[in-house]
DONU-119858 format. One line per 2 residues: number of its first residue (from 1); their letters; for each residue x, y, z of C-alpha. Coordinates in nm, 2 decimals. Example, Ala and Ser with C-alpha at 12.3 -4.5 7.8 and 13.67 -1.06 7.14 Angstrom:
2
1	as	1.23:-0.45:0.78; 1.37:-0.11:0.71
This chain:
288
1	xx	-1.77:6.64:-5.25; -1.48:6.74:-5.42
3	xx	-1.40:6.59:-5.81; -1.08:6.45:-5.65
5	xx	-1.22:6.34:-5.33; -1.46:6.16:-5.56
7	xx	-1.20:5.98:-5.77; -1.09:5.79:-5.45
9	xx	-1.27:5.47:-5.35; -1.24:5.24:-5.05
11	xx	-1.09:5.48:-4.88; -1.24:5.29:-4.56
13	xx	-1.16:4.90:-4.61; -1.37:4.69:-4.36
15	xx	-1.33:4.32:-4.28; -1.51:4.08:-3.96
17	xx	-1.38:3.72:-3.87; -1.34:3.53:-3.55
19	xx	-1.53:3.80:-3.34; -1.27:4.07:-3.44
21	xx	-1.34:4.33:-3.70; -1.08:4.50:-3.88
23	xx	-1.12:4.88:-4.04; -0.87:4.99:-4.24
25	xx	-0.77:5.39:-4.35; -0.67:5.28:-4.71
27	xx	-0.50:5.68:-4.85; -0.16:5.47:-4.85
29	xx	-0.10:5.78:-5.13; -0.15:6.04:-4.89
31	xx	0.00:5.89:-4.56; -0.36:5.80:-4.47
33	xx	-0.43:6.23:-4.40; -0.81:6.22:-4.31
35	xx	-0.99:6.50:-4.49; -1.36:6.49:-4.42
37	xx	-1.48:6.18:-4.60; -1.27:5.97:-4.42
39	xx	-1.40:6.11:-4.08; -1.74:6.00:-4.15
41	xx	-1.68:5.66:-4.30; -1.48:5.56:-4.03
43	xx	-1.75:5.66:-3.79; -2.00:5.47:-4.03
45	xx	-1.76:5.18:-4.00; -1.75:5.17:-3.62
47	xx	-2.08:5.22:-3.61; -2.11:4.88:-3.83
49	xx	-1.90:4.69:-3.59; -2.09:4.82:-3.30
51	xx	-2.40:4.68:-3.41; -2.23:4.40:-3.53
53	xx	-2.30:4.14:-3.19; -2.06:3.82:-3.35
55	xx	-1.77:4.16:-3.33; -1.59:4.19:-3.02
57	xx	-1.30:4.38:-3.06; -1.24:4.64:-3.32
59	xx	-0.86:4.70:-3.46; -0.76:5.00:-3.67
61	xx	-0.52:5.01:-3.94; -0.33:5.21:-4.21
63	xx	-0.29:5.10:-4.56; 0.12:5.16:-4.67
65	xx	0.41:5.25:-4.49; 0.24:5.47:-4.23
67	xx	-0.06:5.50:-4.01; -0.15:5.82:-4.04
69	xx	0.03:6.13:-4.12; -0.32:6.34:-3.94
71	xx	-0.58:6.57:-4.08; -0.56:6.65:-4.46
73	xx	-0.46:6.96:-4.48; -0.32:6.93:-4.88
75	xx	-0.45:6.70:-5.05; -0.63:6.72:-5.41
77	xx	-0.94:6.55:-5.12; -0.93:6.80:-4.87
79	xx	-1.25:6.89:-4.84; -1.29:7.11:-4.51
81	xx	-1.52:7.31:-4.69; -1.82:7.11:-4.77
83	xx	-2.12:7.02:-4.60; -2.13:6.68:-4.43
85	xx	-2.45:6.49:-4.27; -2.33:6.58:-3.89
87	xx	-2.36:6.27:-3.61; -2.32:6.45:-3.34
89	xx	-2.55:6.77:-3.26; -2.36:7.02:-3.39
91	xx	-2.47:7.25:-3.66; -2.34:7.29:-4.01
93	xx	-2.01:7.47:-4.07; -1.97:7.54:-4.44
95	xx	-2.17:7.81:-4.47; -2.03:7.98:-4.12
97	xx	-1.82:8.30:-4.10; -1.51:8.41:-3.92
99	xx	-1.39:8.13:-3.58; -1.71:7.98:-3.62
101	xx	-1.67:7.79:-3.94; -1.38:7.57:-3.79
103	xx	-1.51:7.60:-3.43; -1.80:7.43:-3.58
105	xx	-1.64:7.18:-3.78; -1.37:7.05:-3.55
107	xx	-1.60:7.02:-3.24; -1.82:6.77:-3.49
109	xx	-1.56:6.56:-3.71; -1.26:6.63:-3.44
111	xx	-1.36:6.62:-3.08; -1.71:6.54:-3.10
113	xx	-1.61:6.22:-3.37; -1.28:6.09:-3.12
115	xx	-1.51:6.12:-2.81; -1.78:5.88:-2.98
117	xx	-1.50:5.68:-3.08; -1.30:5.65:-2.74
119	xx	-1.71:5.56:-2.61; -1.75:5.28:-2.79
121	xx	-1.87:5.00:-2.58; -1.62:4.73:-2.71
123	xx	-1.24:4.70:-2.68; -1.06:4.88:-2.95
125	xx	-0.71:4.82:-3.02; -0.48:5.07:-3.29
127	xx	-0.20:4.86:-3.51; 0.03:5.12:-3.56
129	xx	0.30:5.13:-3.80; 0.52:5.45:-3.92
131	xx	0.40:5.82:-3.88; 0.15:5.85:-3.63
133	xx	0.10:6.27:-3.66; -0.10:6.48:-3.48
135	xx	-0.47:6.42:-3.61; -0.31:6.03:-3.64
137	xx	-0.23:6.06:-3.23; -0.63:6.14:-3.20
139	xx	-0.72:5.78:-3.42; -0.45:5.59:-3.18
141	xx	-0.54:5.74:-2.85; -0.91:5.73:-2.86
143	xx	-0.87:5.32:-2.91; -0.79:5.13:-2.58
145	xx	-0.49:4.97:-2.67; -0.20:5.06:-2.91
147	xx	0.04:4.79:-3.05; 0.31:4.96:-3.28
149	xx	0.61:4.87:-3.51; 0.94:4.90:-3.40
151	xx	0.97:5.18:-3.69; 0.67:5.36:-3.58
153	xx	0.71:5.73:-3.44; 0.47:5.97:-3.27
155	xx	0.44:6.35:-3.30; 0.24:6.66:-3.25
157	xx	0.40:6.98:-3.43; 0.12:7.22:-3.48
159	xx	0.26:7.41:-3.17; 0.44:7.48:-3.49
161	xx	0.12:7.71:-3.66; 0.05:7.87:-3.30
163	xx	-0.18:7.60:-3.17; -0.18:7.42:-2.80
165	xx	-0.18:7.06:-2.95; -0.43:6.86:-3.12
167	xx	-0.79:6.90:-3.06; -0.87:6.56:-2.86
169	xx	-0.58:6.67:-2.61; -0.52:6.39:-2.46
171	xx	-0.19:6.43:-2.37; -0.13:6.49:-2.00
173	xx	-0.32:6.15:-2.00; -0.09:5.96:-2.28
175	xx	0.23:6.12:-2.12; 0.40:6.25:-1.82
177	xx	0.30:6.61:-1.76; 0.67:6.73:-1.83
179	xx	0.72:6.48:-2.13; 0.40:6.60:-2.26
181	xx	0.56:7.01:-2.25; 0.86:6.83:-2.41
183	xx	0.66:6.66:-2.68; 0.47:6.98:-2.75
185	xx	0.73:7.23:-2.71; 0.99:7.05:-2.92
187	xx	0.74:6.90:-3.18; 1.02:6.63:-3.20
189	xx	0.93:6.27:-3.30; 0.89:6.00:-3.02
191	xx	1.00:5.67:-3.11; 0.79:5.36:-3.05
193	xx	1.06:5.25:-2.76; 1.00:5.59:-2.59
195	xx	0.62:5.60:-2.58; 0.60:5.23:-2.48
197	xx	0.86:5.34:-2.19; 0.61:5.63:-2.12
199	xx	0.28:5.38:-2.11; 0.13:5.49:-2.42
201	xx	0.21:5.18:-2.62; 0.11:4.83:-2.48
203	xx	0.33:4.65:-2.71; 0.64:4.70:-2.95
205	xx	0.71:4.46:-3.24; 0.89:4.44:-3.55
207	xx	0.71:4.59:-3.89; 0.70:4.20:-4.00
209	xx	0.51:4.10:-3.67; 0.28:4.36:-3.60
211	xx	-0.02:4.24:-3.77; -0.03:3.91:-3.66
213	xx	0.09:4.01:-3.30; -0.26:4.29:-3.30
215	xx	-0.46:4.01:-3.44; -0.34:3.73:-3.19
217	xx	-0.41:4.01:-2.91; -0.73:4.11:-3.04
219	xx	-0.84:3.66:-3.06; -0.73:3.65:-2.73
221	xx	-0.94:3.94:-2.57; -1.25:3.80:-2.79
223	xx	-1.28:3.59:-2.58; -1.40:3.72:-2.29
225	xx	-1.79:3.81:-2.22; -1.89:4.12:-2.44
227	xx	-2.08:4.30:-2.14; -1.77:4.21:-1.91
229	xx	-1.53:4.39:-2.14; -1.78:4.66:-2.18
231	xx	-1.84:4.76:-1.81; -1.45:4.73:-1.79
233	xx	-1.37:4.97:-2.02; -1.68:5.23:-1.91
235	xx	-1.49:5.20:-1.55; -1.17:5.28:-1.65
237	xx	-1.25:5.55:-1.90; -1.47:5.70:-1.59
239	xx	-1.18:5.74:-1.39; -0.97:5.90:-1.65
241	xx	-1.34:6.13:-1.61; -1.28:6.20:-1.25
243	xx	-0.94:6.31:-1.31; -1.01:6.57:-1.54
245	xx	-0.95:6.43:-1.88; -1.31:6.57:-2.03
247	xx	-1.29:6.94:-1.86; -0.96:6.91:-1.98
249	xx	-1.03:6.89:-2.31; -1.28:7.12:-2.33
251	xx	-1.04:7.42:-2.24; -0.78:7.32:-2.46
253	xx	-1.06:7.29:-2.76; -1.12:7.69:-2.67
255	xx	-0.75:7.76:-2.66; -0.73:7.61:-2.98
257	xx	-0.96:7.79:-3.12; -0.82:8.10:-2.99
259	xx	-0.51:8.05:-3.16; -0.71:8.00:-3.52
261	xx	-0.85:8.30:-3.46; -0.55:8.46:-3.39
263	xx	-0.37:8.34:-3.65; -0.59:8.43:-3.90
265	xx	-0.60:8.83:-3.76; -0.24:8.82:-3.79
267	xx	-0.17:8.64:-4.10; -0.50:8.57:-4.25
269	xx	-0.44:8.19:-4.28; -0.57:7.99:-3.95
271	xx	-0.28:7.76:-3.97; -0.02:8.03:-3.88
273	xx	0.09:8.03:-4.28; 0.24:7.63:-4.29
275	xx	0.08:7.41:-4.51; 0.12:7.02:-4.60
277	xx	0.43:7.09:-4.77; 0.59:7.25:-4.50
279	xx	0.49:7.06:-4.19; 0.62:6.77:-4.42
281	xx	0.97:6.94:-4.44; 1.01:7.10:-4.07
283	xx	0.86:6.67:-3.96; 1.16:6.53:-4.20
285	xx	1.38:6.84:-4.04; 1.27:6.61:-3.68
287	xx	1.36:6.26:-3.83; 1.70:6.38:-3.95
């Protein structure tokens, strides 16, 4: 690990009471970007409330002013480049040449992490405030419900660096089939009124609210049977199974990877030449 990705601590913040437990991204300094370490002790923290049996629904939150503003790809932590004790059966990446190295990595920490996390056998429920970016969509959409701020906003720019979307496309699924081209072609923000309009968001409230409306929400479904609320979920998320959601993923995951590839034959950078800093100003460029 990184000296800098050292110097951080608690950047996973965990809490349990009243059969709800409550994990926290806590990089308020970096919008919450989720480099490597983060991945993992998140998944370590589900994995905690899993096991957990007084737990019954699991919320996910952002420390600061926004959820999460995606995958660290700038920070003094970024840390893409180091080995990391895999959960899934993927091999190692770091020491991988050419498409594989980030094939590798993103089908562990990206796809293979979200799909473990969108499996998980209890209700899951994102509290979502401010930026919500493209790795950030992946965090909200793999939980089953999302409850957002009034000031919250949604967006996926990396058609931006070349690339079809995020890597847990979930898109078509989250969105009309034309608003999801729109979203993607335009790269422009969607407010929280809009994507509650479109059925991606259950509930809007204001900033002031929002934890205490996830928290009543979260009380409320604790109280129904845990294997009740289990089977339900494992119905519903078969369905969205039948209808193509996990083949569908799987061919966008390649198409993604094409475009790395590409990119970095023409350019030599896999992100099509942007970095932190310049997503940051073409995303202000949107909110303007």
């Amino acid at each position: 690990m990184s000296e800098q990705a050292n110097e951080e601590v608690d950047i996973i913040l965990y809490s349990a009471a009243d059969g709800v437990a409550t994990i926290t991204m806590n990089r308020p300094k970096y919008n919450n970007a989720q480099n490597g370490r983060m991945t993992y002790e998140l998944d370590d923290a589900f994995r905690r409330a899993v096991a957990d049996d007084e737990v019954k629904v699991i919320v996910l939150k952002g420390e600061g002013k926004h959820f999460s503003a995606g995958h660290d790809i700038g920070t003094p932590g970024r840390d893409i480049h180091l080995p990391q004790e895999r959960v899934t059966m993927n091999y190692d990446h770091s020491n991988k040449p050419g498409g594989e190295f980030l094939y590798a990595r993103e089908a562990e920490a990206y796809l293979g992490m979200c799909r473990r996390w969108r499996d998980i056998p209890k209700p899951t429920i994102a509290c979502v405030q401010g930026a919500c970016i493209a790795g950030g969509l992946m965090l909200a959409w793999v939980c089953d419900l999302i409850i957002a701020s009034d000031d919250a906003f949604f967006s996926d720019p990396v058609v931006r660096m070349g690339i079809p979307g995020v890597e847990y496309f979930a898109h078509p699924y989250e969105l009309n089939p034309r608003i999801a081209k729109e979203f993607l072609f335009t790269g422009d923000r969607m407010s929280a009124d809009r994507a509650y309009q479109m059925g991606m968001v259950n509930r809007v409230v204001a900033r002031d609210e929002l934890a205490d409306t996830t928290q009543a929400m979260a009380e409320k479904i604790a109280q129904m049977p845990r294997l009740g609320l289990a089977l339900t979920k494992q119905a519903i998320n078969h369905v969205e199974d039948l209808q193509g959601k996990r083949n569908g993923m799987e061919a966008a995951f390649a198409w993604h990877h094409f475009a790395h590839s590409h990119n970095d034959l023409i350019s030599g950078d896999k992100l099509g030449g942007h970095d932190a800093k310049s997503m940051a100003a073409e995303n202000k460029k949107q909110g303007s």
